[in-house]
ROZA-607341 format. One record per atom (N, C-alpha, C): residue number from 1; atom name; x, y, z. Coordinates in steps of 0.2 Angstrom, whole numbers, plus 5000, padded with zeros to 4 digits. Example, Ala and Ser with C-alpha at 12.3 -4.5 7.8 and 13.67 -1.06 7.14 Angstrom:
REM residues 2
<seq: 1 atom: N u: 5066 v: 4972 w: 5039>
<seq: 1 atom: CA u: 5062 v: 4978 w: 5039>
<seq: 1 atom: C u: 5066 v: 4984 w: 5039>
<seq: 2 atom: N u: 5064 v: 4989 w: 5035>
<seq: 2 atom: CA u: 5068 v: 4995 w: 5036>
<seq: 2 atom: C u: 5064 v: 5000 w: 5039>
***
This chain:
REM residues 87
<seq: 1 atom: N u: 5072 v: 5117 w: 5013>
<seq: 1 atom: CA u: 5071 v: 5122 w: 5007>
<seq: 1 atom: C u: 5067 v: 5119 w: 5002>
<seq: 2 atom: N u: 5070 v: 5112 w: 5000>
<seq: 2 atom: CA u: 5064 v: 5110 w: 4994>
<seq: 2 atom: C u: 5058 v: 5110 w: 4996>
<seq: 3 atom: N u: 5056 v: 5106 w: 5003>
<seq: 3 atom: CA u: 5049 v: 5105 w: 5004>
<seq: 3 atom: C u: 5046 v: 5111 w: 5003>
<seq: 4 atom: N u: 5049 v: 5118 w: 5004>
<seq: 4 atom: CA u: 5044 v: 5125 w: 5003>
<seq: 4 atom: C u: 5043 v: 5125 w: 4998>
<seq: 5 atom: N u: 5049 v: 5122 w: 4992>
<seq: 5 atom: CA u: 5046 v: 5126 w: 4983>
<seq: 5 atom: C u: 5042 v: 5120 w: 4983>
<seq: 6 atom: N u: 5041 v: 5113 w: 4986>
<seq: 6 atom: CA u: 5037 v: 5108 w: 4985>
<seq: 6 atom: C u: 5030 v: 5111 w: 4987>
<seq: 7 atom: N u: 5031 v: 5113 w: 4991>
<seq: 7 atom: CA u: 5022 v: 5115 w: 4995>
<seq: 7 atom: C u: 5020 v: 5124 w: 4991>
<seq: 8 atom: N u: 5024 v: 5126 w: 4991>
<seq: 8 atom: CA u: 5023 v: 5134 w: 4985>
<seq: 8 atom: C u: 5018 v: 5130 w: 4980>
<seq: 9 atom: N u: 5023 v: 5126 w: 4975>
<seq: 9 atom: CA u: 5019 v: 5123 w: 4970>
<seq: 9 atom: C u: 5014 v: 5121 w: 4970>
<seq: 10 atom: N u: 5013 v: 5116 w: 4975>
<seq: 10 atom: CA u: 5006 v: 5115 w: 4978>
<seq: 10 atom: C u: 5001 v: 5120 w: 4978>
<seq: 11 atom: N u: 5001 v: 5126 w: 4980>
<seq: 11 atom: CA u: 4997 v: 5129 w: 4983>
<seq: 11 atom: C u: 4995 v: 5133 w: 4975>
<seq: 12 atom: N u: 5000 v: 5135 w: 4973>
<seq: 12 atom: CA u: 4999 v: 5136 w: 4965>
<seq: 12 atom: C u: 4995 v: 5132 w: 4960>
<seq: 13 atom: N u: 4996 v: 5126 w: 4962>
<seq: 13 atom: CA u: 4990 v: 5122 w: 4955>
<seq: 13 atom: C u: 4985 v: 5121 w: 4959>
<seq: 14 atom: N u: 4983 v: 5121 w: 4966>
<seq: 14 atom: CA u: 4977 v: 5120 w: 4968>
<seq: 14 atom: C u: 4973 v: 5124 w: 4969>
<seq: 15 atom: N u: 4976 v: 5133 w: 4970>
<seq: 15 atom: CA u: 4972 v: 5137 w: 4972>
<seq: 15 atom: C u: 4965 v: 5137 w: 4975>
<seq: 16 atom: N u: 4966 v: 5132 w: 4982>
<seq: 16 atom: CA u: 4961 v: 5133 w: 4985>
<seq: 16 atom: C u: 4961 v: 5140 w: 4991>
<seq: 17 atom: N u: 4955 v: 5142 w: 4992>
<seq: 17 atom: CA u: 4957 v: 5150 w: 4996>
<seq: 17 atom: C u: 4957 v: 5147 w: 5004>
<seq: 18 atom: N u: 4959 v: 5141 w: 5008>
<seq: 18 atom: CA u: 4958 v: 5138 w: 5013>
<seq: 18 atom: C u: 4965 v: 5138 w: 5014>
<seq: 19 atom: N u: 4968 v: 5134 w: 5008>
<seq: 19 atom: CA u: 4973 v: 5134 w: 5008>
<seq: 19 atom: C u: 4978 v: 5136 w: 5008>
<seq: 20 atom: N u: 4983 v: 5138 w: 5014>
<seq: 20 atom: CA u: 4986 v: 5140 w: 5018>
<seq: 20 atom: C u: 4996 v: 5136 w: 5016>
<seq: 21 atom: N u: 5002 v: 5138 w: 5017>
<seq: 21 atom: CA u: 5006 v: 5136 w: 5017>
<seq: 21 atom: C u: 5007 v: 5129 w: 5022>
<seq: 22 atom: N u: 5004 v: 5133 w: 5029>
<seq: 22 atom: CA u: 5004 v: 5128 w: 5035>
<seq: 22 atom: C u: 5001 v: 5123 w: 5033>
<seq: 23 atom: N u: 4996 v: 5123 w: 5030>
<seq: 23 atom: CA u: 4992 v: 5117 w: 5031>
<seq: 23 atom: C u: 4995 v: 5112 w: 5026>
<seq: 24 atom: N u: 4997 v: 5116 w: 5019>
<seq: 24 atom: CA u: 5001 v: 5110 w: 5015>
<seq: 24 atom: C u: 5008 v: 5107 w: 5019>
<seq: 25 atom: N u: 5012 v: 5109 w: 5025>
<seq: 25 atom: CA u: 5016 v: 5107 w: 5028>
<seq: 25 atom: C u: 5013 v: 5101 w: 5029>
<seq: 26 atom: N u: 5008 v: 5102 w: 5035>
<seq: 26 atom: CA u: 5004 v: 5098 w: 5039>
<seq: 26 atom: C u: 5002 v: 5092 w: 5036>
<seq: 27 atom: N u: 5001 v: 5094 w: 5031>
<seq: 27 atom: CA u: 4998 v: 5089 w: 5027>
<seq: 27 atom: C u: 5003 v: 5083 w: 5023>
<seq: 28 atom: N u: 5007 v: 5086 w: 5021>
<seq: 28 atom: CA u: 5014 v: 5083 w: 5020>
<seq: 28 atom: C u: 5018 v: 5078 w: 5024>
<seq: 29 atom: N u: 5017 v: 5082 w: 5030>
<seq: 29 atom: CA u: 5021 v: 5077 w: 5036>
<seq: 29 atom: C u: 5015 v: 5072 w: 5040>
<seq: 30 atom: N u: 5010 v: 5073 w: 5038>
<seq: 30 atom: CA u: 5004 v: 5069 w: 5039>
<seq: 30 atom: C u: 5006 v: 5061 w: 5037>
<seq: 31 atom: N u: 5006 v: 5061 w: 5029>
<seq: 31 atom: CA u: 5006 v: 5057 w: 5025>
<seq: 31 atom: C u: 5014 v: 5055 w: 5024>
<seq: 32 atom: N u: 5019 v: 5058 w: 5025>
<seq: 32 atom: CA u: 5026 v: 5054 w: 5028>
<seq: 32 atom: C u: 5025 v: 5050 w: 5032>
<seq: 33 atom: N u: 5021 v: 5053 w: 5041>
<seq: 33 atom: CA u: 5020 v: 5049 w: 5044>
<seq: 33 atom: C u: 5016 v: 5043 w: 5042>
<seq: 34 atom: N u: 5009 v: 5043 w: 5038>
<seq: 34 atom: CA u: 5006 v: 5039 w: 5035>
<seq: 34 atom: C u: 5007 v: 5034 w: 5034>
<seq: 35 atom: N u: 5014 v: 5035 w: 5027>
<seq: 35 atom: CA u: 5017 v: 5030 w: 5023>
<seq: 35 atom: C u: 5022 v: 5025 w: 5028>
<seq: 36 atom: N u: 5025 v: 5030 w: 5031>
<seq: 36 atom: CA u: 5030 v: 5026 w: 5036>
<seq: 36 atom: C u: 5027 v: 5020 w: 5041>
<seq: 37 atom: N u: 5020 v: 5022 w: 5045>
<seq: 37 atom: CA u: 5017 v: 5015 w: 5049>
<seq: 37 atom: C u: 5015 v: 5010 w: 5043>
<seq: 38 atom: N u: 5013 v: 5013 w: 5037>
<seq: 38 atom: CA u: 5010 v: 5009 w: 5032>
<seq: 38 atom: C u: 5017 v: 5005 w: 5031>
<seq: 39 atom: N u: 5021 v: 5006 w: 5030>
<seq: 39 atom: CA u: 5026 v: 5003 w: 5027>
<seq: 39 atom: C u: 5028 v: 5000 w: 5032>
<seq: 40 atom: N u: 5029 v: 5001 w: 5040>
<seq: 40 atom: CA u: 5031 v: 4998 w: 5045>
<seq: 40 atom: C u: 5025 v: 4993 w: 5046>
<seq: 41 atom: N u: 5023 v: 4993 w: 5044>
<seq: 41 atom: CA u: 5015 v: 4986 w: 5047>
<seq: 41 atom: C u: 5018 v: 4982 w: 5040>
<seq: 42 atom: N u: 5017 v: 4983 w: 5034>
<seq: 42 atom: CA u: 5019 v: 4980 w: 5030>
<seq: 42 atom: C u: 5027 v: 4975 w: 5031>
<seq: 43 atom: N u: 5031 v: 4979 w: 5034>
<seq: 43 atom: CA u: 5037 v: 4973 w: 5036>
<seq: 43 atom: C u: 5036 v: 4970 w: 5040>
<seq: 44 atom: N u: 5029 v: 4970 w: 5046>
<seq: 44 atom: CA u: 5029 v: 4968 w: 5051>
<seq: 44 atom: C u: 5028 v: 4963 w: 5049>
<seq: 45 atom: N u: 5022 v: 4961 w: 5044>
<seq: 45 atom: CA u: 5018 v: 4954 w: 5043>
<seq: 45 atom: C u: 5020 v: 4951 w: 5039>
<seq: 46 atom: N u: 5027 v: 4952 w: 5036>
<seq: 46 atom: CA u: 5030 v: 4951 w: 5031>
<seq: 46 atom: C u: 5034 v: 4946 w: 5032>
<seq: 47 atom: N u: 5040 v: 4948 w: 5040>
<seq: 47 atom: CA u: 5041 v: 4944 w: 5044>
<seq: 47 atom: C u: 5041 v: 4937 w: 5047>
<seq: 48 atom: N u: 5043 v: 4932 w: 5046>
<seq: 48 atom: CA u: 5040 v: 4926 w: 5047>
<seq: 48 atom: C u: 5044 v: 4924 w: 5053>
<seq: 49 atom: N u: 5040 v: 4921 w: 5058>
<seq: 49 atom: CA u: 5044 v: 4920 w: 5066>
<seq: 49 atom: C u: 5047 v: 4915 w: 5065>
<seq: 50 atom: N u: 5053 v: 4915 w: 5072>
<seq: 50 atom: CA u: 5059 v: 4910 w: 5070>
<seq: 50 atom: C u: 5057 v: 4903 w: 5073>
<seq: 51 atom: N u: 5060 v: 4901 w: 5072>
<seq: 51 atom: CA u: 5058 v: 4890 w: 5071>
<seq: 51 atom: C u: 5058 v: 4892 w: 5077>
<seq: 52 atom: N u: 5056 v: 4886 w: 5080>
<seq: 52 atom: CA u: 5058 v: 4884 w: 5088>
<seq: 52 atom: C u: 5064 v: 4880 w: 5089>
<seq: 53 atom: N u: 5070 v: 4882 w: 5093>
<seq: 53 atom: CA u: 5076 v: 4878 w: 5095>
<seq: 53 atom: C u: 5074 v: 4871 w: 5094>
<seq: 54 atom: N u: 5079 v: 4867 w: 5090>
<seq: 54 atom: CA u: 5079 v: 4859 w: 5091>
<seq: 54 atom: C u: 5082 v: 4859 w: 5099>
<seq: 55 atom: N u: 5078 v: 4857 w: 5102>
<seq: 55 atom: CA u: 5082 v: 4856 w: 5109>
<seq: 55 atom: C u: 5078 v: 4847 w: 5110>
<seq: 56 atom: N u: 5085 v: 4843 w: 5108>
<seq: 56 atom: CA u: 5084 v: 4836 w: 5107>
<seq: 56 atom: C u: 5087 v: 4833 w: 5116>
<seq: 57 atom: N u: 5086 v: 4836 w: 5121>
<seq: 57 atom: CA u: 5086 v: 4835 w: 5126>
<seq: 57 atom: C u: 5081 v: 4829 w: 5129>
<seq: 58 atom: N u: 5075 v: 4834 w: 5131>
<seq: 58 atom: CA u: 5068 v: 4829 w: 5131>
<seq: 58 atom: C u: 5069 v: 4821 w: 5126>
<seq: 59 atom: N u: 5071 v: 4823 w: 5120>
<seq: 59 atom: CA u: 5070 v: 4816 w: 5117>
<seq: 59 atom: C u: 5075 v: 4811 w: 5117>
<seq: 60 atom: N u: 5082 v: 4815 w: 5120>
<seq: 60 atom: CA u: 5084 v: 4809 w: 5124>
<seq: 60 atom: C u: 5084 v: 4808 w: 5130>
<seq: 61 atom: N u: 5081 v: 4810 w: 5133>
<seq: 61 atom: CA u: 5080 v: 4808 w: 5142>
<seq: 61 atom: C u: 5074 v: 4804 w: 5140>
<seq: 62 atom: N u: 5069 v: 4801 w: 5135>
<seq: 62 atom: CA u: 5064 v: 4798 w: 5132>
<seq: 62 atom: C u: 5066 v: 4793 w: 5130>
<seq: 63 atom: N u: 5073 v: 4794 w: 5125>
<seq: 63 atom: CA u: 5077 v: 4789 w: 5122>
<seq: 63 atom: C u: 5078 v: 4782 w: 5129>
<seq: 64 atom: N u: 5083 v: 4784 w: 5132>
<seq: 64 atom: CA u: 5086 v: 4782 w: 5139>
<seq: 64 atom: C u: 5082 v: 4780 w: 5143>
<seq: 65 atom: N u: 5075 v: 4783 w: 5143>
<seq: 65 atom: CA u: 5071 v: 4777 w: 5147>
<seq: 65 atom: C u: 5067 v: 4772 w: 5142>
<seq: 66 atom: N u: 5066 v: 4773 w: 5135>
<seq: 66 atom: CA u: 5064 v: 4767 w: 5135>
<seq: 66 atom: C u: 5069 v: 4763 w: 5134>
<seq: 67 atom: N u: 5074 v: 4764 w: 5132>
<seq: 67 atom: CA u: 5081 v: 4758 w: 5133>
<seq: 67 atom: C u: 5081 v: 4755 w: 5139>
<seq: 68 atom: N u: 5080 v: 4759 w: 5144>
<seq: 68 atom: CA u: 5080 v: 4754 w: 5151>
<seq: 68 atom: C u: 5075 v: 4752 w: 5150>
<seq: 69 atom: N u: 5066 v: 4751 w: 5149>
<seq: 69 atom: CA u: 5061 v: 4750 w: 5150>
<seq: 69 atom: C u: 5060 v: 4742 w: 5143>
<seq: 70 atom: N u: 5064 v: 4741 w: 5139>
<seq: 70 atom: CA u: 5068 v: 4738 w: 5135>
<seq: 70 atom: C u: 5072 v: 4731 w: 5137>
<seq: 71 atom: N u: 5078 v: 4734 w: 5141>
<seq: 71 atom: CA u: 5081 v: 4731 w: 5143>
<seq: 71 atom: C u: 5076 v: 4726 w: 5150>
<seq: 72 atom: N u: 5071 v: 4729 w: 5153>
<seq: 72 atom: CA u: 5072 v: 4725 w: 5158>
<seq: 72 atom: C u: 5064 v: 4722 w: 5156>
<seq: 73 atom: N u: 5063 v: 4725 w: 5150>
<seq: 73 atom: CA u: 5055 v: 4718 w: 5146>
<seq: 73 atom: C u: 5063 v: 4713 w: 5145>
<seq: 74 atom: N u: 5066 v: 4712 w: 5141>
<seq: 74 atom: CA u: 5071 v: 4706 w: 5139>
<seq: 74 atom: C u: 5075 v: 4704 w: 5145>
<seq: 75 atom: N u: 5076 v: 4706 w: 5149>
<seq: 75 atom: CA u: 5081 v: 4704 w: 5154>
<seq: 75 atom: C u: 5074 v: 4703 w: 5159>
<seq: 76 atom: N u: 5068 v: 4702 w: 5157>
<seq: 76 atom: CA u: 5065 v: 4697 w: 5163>
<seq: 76 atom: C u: 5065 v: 4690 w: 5164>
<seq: 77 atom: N u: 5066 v: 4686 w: 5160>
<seq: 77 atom: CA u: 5066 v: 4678 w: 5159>
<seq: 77 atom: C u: 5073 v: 4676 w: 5162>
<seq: 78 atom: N u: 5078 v: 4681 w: 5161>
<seq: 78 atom: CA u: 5085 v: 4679 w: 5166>
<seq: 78 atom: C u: 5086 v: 4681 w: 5170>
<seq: 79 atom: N u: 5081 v: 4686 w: 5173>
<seq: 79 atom: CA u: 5082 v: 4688 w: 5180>
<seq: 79 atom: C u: 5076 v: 4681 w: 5185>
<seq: 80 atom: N u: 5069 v: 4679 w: 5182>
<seq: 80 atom: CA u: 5068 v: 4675 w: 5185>
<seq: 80 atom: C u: 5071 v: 4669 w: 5185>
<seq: 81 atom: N u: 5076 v: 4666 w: 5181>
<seq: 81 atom: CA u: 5081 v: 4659 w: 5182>
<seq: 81 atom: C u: 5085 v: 4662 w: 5186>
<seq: 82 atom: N u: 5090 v: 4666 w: 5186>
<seq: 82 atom: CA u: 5093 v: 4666 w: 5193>
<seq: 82 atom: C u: 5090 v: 4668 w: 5199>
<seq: 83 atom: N u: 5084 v: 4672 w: 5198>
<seq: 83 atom: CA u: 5081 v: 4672 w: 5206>
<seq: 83 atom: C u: 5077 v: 4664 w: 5208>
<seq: 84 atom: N u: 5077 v: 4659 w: 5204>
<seq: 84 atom: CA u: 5074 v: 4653 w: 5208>
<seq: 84 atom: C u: 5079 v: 4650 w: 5211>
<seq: 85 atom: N u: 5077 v: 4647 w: 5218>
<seq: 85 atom: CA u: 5080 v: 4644 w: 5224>
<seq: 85 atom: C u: 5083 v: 4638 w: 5219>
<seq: 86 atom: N u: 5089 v: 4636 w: 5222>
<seq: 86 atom: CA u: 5092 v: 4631 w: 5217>
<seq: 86 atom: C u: 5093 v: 4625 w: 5223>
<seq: 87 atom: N u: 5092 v: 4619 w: 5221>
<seq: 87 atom: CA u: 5095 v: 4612 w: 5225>
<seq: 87 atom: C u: 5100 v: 4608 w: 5225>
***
């Protein structure tokens, strides 16, 4: 019921002779829609996308091979004295 005295009034201060009740409807719900994508694109880009999961997996299966890759640069020198034949 508002929207009709809303559109009445309309047609009132515009007195265009094209001007028709339907088409102030039309035009009203044009521009709802309007606003609405307008405001819905506006949230969209407003939005900022979520981090990427800390997933510290990878960087320990990383970790754990260089500890081994560590261990056996240092553990060289005493692997070769016990592998020499002894008299």
């Amino acid at each position: 019921m508002g929207l009709s005295i809303v559109a009445e009034e309309l047609l009132i201060r515009y007195k265009k002779p094209n001007l028709t009740f339907e088409t102030v409807i039309v035009n009203m719900k044009f521009s709802c829609v309007f606003l609405f994508v307008f405001a819905c694109l506006v949230a969209l880009s407003a939005v900022t996308a979520a981090p990427e999961p800390r997933w510290k997996v990878f960087k320990k299966i990383e970790k754990v091979g260089r500890n081994i890759r560590d261990g056996i640069v240092k553990a060289g020198p005493a692997i070769e004295y016990w592998g020499q034949p002894r008299r």
